[in-house]
C-alpha positions in Angstrom: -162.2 -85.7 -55.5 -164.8 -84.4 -57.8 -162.8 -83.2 -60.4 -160.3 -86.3 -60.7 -162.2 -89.7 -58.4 -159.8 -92.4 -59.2 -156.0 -92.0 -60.5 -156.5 -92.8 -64.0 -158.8 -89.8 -63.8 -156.0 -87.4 -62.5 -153.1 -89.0 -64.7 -155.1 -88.9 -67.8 -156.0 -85.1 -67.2 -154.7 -82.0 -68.7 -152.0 -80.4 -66.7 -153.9 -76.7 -66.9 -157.5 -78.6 -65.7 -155.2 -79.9 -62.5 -153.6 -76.7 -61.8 -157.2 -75.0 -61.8 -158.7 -77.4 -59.7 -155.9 -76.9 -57.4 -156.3 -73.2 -57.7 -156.3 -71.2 -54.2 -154.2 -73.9 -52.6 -151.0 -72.3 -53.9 -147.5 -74.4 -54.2 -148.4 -75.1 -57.7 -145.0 -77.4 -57.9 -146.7 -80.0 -55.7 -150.2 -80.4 -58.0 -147.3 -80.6 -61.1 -145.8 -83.1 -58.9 -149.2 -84.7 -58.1 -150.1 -85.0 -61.1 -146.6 -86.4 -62.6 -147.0 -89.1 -59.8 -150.5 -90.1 -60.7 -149.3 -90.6 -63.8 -146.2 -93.1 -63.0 -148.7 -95.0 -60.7 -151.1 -95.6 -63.9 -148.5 -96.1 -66.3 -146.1 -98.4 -64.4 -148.4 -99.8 -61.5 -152.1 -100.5 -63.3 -153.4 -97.4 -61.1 -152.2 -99.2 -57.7 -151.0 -96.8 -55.1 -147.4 -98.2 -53.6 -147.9 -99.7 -50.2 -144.2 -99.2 -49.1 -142.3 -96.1 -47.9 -139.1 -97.3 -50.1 -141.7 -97.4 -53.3 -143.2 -94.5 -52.6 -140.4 -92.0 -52.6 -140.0 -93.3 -56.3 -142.6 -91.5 -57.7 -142.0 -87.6 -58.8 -142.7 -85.4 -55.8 -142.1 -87.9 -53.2 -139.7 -87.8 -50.3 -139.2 -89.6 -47.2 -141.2 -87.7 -44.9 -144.6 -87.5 -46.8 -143.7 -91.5 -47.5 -143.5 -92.4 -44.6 -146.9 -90.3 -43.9 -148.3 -92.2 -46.3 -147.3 -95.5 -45.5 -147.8 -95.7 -41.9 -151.1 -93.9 -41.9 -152.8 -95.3 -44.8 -151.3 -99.1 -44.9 -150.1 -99.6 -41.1 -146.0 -99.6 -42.2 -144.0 -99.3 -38.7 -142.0 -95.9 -40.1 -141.2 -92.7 -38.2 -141.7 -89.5 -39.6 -139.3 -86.0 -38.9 -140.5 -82.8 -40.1 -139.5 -79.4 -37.9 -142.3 -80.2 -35.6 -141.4 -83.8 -34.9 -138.0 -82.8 -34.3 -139.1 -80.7 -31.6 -140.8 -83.0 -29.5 -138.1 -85.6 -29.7 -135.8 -82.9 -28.6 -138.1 -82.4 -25.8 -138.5 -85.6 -24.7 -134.9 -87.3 -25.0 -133.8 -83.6 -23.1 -130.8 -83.4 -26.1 -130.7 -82.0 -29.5 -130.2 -83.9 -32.8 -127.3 -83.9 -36.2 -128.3 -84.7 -39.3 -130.2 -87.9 -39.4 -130.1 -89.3 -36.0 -133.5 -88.0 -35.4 -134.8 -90.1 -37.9 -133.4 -93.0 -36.0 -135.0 -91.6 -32.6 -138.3 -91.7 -33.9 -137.8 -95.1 -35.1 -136.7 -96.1 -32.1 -139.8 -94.7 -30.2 -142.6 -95.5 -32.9 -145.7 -97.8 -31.7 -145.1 -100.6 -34.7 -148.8 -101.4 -33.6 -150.0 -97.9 -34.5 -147.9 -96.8 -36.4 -150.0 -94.4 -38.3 -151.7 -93.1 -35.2 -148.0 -92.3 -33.5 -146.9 -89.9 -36.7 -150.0 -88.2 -36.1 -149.8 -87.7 -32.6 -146.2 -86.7 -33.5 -147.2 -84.4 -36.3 
């Protein structure tokens, strides 16, 4: 946050001056990936962060689980998340196992659309 404050700040850096800043943290993809985002969101969105799950997994780096993440913690969007973890639980708790993407519809079905945010996390 020191390094790059805002999104302009982070889009209009150097790629090697992101990359050492992210030094230590490893998975050098995703600060590549960071980066390329924070530049599609100055470019094409005047340096707004997408609200929506569906807009966020348009940006470079961005798939439906860390969207979701994003959307329902940081700007209250009723959407489930399903990583590993998750999938676990809900296994647990509906006593049966899961193919393909019917989890994804098993978390929906059991997300709090009043908290939505705070449910992923509990769920996470």
């Amino acid at each position: 946050m020191a390094s790059f404050p805002t999104v302009r700040d982070l889009a209009l850096a150097q790629e090697p001056k992101v990359l050492a800043s992210w030094s230590g943290l490893g998975y050098y993809r995703r600060a590549r990936m960071l980066h390329r985002a924070a530049q599609a969101v100055a470019a094409e969105r005047g340096g707004s962060l997408p609200r929506l799950s569906s807009e966020l997994q348009l940006l470079p780096g961005i798939g439906r689980y860390t969207a979701n993440a994003i959307a329902s913690i940081a700007f209250g969007e009723p959407v489930a998340v399903v990583d590993g973890n998750v999938e676990r639980v809900l296994e647990r708790v509906m006593g049966s196992s899961f193919v393909g993407r019917t989890v994804w519809s098993a978390a929906q079905d059991l997300l709090d659309p009043e908290q939505p945010g705070d449910f992923n996390q509990a769920m996470m």
